[in-house]
N, C-alpha and C positions, 0 to 999 in steps of 0.2 A: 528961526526954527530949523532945526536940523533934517536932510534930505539927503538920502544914499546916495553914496556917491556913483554905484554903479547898480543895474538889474539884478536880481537875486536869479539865479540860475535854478532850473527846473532842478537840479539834481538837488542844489543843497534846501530849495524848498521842500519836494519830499520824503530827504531826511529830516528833516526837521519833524515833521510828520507823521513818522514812521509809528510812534510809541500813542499816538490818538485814537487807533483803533477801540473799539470795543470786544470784551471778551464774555464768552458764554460763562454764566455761573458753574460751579464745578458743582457734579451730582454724585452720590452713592446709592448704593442698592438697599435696600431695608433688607437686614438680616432676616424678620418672620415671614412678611409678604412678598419678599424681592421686587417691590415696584420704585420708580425712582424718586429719590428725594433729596434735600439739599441736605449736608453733613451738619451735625450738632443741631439739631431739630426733631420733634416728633414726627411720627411719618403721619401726613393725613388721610392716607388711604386705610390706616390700621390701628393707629392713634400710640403706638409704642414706643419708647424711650428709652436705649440700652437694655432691651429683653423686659421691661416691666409697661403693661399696658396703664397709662396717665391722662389718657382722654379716651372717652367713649364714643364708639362711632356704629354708625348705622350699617 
């Protein structure tokens, strides 16, 4: 079975690494309501869709 031949050094482990992170969803503003919401979706706080409301909300 194959085994390094030498320790992997801290540096190239946390490059190795580097791209593992987790990223926050990207948000937009709702054009009617201006509350936050995720792009290409209805907003759920106002239920609107490119200026035409397509869900009903309370």
């Amino acid at each position: 079975m194959p085994v390094p031949k030498r320790k992997t050094s801290r540096t190239a482990r946390d490059t190795r690494r580097a791209h593992d992170r987790l990223t926050a969803p990207a948000q937009s503003l709702c054009p009617q309501c201006h509350q936050p919401k995720l792009p290409h979706t209805v907003c759920p706080s106002c239920g609107t869709y490119k200026g035409k409301e397509v869900v009903q909300t309370d």
